[in-house]
LOVEXLUM-804391 format. One record per residue: x, z, y of N, C-alpha, C in turn. Coordinates in steps of 0.2 Angstrom, whole numbers, padded with zeros to 4 digits, always signed. Layout:
N
XZYXZYXZY ...
//
This chain:
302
+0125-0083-0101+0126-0076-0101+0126-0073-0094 +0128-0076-0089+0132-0073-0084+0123-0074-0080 +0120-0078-0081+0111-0077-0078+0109-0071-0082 +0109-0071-0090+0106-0065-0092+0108-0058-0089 +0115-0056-0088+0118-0050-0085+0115-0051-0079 +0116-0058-0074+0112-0054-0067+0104-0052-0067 +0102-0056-0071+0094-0053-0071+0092-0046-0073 +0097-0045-0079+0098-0036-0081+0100-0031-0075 +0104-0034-0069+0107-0031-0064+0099-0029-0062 +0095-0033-0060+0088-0030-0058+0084-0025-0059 +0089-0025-0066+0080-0019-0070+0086-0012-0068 +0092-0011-0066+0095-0005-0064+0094-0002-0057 +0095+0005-0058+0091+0007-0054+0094+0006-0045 +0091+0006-0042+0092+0001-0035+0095+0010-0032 +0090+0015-0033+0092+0021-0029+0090+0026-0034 +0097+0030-0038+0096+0032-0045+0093+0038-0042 +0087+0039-0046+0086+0047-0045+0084+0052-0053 +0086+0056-0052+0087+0059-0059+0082+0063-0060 +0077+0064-0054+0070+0066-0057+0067+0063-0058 +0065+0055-0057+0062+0050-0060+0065+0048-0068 +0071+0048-0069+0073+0047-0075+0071+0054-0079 +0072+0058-0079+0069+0065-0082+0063+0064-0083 +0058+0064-0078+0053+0063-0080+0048+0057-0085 +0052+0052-0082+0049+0048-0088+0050+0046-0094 +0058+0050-0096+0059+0051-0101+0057+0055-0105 +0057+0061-0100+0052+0069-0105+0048+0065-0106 +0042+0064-0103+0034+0061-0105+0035+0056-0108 +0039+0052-0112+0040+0046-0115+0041+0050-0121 +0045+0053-0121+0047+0057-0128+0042+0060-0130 +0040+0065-0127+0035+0071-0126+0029+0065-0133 +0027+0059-0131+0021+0058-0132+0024+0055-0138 +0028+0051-0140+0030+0046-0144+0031+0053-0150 +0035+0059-0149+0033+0063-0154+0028+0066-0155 +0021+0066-0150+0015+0067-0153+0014+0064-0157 +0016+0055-0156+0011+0052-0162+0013+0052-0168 +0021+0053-0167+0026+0055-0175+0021+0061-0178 +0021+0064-0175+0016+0072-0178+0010+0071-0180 +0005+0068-0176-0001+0068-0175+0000+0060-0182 +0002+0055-0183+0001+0052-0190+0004+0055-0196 +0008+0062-0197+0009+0064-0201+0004+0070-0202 +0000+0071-0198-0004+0075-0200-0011+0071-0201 -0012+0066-0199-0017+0058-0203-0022+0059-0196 -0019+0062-0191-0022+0059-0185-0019+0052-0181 -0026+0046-0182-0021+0040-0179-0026+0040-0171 -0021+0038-0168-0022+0035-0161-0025+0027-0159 -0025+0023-0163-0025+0016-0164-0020+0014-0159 -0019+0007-0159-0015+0003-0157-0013+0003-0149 -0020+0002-0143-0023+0001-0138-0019+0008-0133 -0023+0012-0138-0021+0017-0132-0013+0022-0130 -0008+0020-0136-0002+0022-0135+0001+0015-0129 -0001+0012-0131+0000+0002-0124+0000+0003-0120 -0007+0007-0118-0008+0009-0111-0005+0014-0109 -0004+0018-0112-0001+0025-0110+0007+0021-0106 +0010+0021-0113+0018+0019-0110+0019+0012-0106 +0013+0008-0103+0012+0003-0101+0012+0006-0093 +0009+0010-0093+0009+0014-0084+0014+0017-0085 +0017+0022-0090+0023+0024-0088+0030+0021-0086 +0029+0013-0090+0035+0010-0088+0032+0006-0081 +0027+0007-0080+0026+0005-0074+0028+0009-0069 +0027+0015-0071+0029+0020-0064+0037+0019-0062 +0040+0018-0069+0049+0018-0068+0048+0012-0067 +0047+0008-0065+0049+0002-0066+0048-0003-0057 +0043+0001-0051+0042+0001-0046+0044+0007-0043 +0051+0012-0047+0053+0018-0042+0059+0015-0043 +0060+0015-0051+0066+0014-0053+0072+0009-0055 +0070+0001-0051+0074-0002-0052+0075-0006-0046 +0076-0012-0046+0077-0015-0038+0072-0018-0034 +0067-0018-0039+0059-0017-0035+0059-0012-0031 +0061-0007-0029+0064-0003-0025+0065-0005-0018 +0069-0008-0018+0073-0010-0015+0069-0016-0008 +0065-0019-0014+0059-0024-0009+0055-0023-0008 +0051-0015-0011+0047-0011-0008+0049-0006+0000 +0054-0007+0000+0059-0002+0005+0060-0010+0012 +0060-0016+0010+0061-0020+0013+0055-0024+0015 +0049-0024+0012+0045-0029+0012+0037-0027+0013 +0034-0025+0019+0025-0021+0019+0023-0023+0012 +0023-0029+0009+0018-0030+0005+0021-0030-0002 +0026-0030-0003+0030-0025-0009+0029-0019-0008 +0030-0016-0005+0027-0009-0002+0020-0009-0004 +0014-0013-0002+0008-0010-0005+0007-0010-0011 +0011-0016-0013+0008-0016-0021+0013-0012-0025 +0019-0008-0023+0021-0002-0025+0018+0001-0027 +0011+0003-0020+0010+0010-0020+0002+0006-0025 +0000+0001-0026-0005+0002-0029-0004+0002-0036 +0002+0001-0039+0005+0002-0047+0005+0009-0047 +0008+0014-0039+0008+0020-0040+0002+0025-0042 -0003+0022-0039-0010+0025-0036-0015+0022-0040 -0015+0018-0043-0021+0015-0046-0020+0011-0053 -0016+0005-0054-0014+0003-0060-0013+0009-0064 -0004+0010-0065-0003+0014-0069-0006+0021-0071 -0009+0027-0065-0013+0033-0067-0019+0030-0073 -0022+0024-0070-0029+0022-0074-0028+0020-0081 -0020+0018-0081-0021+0015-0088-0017+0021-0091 -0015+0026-0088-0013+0033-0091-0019+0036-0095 -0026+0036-0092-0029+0040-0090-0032+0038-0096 -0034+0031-0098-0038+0028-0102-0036+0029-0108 -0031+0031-0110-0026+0031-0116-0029+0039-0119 -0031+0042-0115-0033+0049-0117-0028+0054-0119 -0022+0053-0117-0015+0056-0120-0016+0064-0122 -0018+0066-0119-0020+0076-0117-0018+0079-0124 -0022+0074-0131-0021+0078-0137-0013+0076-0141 -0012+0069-0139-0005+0068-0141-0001+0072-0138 -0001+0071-0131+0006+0076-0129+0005+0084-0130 -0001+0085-0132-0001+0091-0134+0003+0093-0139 +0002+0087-0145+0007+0089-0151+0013+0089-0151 +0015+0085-0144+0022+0082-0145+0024+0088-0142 +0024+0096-0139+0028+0100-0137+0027+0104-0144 +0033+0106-0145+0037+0111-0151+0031+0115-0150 +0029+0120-0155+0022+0125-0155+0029+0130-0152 +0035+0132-0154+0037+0137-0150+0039+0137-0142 +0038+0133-0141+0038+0131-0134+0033+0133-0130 +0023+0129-0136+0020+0132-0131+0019+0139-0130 +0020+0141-0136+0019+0148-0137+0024+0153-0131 +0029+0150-0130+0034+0155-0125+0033+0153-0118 +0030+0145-0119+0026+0144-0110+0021+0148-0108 +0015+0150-0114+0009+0152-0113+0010+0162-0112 +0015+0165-0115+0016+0169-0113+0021+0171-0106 +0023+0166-0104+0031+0166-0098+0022+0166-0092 +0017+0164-0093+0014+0162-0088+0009+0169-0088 +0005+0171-0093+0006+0179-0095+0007+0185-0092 +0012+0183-0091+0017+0189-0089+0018+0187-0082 +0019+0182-0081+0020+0183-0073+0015+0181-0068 +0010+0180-0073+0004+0180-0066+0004+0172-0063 +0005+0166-0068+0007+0160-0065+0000+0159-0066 -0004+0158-0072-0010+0158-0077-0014+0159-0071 -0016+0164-0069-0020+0166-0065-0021+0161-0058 -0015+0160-0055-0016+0157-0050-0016+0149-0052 -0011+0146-0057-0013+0140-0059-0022+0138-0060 -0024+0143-0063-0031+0143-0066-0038+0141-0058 -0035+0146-0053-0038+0143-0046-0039+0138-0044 -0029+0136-0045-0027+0129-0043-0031+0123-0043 -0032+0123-0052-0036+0119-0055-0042+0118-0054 -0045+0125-0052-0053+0124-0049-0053+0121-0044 -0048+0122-0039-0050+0120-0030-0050+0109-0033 -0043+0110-0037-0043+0102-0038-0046+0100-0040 -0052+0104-0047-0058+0099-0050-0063+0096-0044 -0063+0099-0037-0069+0096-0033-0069+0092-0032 -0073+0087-0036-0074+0078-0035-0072+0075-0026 -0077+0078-0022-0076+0077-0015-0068+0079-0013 -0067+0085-0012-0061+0085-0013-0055+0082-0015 -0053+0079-0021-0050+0075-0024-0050+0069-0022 -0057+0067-0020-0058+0059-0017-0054+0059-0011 -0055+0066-0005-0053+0064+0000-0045+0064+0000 -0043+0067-0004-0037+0068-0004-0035+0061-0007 -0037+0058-0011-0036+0050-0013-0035+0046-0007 -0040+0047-0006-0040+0042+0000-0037+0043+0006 -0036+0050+0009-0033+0055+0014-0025+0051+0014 -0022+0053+0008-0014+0051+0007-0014+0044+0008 -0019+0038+0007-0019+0029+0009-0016+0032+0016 -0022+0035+0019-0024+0034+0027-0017+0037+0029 -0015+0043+0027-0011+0047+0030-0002+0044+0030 -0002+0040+0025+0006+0037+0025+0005+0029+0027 -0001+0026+0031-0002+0018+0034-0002+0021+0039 +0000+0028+0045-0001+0030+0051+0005+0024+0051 +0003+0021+0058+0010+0018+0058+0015+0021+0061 +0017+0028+0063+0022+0030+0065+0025+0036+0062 +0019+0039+0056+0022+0042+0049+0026+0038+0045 +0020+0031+0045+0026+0024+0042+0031+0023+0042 +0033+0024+0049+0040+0023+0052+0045+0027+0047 +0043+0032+0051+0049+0039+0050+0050+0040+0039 +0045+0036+0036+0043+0038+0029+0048+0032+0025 +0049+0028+0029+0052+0022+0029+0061+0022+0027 +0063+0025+0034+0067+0027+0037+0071+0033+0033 +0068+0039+0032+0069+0045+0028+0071+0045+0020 +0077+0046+0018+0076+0046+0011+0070+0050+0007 +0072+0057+0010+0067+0062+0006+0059+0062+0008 +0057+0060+0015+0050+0058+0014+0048+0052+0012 +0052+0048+0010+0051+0042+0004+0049+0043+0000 +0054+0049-0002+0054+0049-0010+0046+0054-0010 +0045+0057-0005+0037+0064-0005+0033+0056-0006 +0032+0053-0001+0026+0048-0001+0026+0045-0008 +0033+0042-0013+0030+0038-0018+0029+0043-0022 +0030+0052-0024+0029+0055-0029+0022+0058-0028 +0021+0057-0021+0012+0059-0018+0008+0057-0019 +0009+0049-0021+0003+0044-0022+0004+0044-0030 +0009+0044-0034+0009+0043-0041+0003+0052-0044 +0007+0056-0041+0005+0062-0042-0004+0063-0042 -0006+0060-0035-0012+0063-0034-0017+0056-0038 -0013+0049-0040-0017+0044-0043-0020+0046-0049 -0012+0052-0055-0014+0055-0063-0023+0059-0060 -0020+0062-0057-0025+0068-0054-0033+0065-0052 -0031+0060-0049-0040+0059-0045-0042+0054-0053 -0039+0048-0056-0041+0046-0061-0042+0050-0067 -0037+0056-0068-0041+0060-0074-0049+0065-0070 -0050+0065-0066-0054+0068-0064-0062+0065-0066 -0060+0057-0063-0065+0052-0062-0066+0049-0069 -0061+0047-0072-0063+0044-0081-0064+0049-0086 -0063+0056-0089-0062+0059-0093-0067+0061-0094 -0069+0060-0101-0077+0062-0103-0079+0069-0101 -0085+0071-0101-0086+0077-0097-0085+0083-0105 -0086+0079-0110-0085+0084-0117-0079+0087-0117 -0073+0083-0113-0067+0085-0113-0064+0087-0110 -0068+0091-0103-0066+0093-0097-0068+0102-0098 -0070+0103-0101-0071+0111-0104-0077+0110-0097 -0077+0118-0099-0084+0120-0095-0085+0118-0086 -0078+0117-0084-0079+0116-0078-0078+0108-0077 -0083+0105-0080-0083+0098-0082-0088+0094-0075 -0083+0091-0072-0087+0085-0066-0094+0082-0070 -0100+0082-0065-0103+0077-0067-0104+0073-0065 -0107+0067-0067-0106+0059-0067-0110+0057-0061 -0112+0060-0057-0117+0055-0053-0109+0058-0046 -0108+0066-0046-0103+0065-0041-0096+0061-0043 -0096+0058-0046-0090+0055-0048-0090+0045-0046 -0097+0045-0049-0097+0039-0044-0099+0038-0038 -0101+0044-0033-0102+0043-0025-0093+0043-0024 -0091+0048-0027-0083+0048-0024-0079+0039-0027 -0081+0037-0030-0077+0032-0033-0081+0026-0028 -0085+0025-0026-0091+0021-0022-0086+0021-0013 -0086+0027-0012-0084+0031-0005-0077+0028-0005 -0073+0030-0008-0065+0029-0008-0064+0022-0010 -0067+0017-0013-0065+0012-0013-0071+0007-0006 -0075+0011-0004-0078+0007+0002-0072+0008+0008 -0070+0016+0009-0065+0016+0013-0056+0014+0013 -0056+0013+0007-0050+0007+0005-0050+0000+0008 -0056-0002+0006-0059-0010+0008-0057-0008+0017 -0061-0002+0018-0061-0004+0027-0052-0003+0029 -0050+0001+0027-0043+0001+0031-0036-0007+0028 -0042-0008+0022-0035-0016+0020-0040-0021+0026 -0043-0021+0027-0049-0028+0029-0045-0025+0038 -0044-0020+0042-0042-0018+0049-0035-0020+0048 -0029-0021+0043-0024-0020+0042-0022-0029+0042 -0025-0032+0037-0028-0039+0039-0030-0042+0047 -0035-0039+0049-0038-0042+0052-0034-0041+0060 -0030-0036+0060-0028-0035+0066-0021-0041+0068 -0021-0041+0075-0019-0047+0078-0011-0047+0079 -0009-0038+0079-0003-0035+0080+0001-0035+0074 +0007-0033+0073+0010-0031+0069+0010-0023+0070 +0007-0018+0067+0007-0013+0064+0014-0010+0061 +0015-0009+0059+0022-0008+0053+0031-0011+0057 +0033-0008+0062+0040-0012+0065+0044-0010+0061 +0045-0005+0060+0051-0003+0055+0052-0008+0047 +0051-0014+0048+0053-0019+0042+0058-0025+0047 +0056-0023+0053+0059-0027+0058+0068-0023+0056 +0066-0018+0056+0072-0013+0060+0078-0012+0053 +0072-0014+0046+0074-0012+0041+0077-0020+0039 +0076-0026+0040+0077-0031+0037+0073-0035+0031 +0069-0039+0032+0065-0041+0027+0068-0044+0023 +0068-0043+0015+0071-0046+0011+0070-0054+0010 +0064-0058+0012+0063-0063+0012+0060-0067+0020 +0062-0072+0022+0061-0073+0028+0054-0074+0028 +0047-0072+0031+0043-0072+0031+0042-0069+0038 +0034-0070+0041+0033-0069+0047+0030-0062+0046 +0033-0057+0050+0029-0050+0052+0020-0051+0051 +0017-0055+0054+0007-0055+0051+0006-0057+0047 +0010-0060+0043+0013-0064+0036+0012-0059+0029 +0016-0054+0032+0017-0051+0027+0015-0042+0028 +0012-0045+0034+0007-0038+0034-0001-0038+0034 -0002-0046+0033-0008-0048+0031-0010-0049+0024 -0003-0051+0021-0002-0048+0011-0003-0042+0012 -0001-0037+0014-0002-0032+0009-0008-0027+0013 -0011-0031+0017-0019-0027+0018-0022-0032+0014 -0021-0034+0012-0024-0040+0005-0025-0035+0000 -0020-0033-0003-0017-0029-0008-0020-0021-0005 -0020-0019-0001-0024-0013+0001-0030-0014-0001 -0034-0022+0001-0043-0022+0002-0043-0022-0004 -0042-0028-0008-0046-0031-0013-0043-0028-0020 -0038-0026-0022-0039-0024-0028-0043-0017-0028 -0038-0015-0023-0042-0005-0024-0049-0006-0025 -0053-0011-0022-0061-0010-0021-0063-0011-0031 -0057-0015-0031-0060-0019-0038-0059-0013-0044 -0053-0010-0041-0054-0003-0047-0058+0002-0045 -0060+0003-0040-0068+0011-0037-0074+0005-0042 -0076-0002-0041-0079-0006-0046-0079-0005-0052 -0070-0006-0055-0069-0003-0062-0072+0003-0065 -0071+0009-0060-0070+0014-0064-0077+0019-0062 -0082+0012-0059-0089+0015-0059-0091+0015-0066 -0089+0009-0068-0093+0004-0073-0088+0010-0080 -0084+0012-0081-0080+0016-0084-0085+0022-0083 -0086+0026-0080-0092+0032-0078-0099+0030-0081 -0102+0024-0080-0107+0022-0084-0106+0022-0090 -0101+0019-0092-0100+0020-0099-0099+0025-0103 -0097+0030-0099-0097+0039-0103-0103+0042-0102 -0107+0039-0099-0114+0042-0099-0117+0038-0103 -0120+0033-0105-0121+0031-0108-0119+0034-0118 -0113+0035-0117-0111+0035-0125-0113+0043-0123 -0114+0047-0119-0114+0054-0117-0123+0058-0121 -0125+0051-0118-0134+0051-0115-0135+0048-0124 -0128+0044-0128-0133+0042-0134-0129+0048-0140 -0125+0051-0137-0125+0058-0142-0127+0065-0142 -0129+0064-0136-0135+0071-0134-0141+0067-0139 -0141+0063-0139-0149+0060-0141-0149+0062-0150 -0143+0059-0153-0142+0060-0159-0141+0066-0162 -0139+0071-0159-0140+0077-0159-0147+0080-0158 -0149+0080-0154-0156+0081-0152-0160+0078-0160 -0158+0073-0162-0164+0069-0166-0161+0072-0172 -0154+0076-0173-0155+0078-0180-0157+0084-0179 -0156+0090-0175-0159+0098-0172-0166+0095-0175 -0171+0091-0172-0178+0089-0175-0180+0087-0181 -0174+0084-0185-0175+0083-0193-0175+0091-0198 -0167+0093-0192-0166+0100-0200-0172+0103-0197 -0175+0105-0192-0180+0110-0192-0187+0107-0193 -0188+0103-0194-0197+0099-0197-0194+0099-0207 -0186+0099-0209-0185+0100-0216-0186+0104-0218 -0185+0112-0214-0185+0120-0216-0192+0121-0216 -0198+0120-0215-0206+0122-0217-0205+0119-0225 -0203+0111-0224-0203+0108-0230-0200+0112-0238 -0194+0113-0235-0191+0117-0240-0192+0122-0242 -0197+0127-0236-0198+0133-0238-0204+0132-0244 -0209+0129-0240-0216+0127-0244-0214+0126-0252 -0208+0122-0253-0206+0123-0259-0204+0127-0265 -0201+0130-0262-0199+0137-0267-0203+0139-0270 -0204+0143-0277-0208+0144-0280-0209+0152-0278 
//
């Protein structure tokens, strides 16, 4: 009993924060009442995709929110594989799930209705609406993906990011934030992205680009001779390990999986072209059927 309670002590939160708990509760509830709504209305989501969804979201809580925390805050290579849960796992297995029409169902219709007018009225609409166009540009989005790697591995940003409660908490809400962002950008069929829909050829140079420039800075991060990163000195390593040690894991973790998901999520982008390229065709092949039927039918009438 007394193993079971300390291993429980783990999953509690190491440094509680009550926007991470908000938030992943709203968006937990948010969705889990879409699918109550959406299967009483006989729309099913199959099995797969609610797994993934709440699968990255307990991942996001579960690398801010418990005492993984704590070894991420003590250890570079707990630290990178935070951020690559932050940045890359969980956003992708968010993204994959297609959530956009569940949690749409899951907000009260009176709600959207008085968000949709609050916005309206005060001019949010309008500038939100910009927002999202500067965001949709592939290049753009890329660099900022990859911009924010390079930008919080400065080693003396690292420092102070380290050391800092609130720029801690900016860097892990930065990378979670801009991961949903760049993977809904990259995976999300172009059918469902309305008119100002990415195409697919810019989406694989950005995905190509950002993971070759991933590879380069974990493979420098590795391969350098120094210890980079002092502040785990200053901070105390959770596990007695040597500083090259453990700064050579987590450029490990920097190179090789990022690279394996900009891989992934080519092959994800083929794939929606592909089923994109065989329903334009199917379309196209019935538009050619009704209209060679309409001479036929006409000729028939008496």
């Amino acid at each position: 009993m007394n193993h079971l309670l300390s291993g429980l002590a783990y999953l509690a939160p190491w440094d509680w924060s009550p926007t991470v708990e908000c938030v992943c509760a709203l968006t937990g509830a948010v969705y889990v009442r879409g699918l109550v709504v959406g299967g009483r209305e006989g729309v099913r989501c199959g099995f797969w995709r609610p797994c993934f969804f709440l699968l990255g979201l307990l991942l996001i809580y579960g690398v801010l929110q418990t005492y993984f925390d704590y070894l991420a805050s003590h250890m570079f290579w707990v630290h990178r594989l935070q951020h690559l849960i932050l940045h890359h796992l969980a956003p992708f297995a968010m993204v994959m799930a297609a959530p956009g029409p569940v949690l749409l169902r899951g907000v009260p219709a009176g709600l959207r209705r008085g968000l949709g007018l609050l916005a309206q009225r005060s001019g949010w609409h309008g500038a939100w609406s910009l927002l999202v166009r500067v965001l949709r540009n592939p290049y753009l989005a890329g660099l900022l993906f990859v911009g924010l790697v390079y930008f919080w591995l400065i080693p003396s940003i690292h420092f102070t990011a380290m050391l800092d409660l609130n720029r801690y908490k900016l860097m892990n809400w930065s990378m979670a934030v801009d991961g949903l962002l760049f993977w809904w950008l990259m995976l999300t069929p172009r059918r469902e992205q309305g008119l100002a829909a990415i195409p697919y050829g810019p989406r694989i140079t950005v995905l190509v680009v950002s993971g070759f420039l991933q590879l380069f800075l974990g493979a420098f991060i590795v391969m350098d001779p120094k210890a980079l990163f002092n502040v785990y000195a200053i901070c105390g390593r959770a596990w007695a390990i040597s500083p090259i040690v453990d700064q050579q894991t987590g450029g490990c973790l920097t190179w090789i999986p990022t690279a394996m998901m900009s891989l992934i999520g080519v092959l994800v982008v083929l794939n929606r072209m592909l089923h994109d390229s065989e329903r334009q065709e199917s379309v196209r092949s019935a538009r050619i059927r009704a209209a060679r039927q309409l001479p036929m039918a006409a000729a028939g009438r008496p």
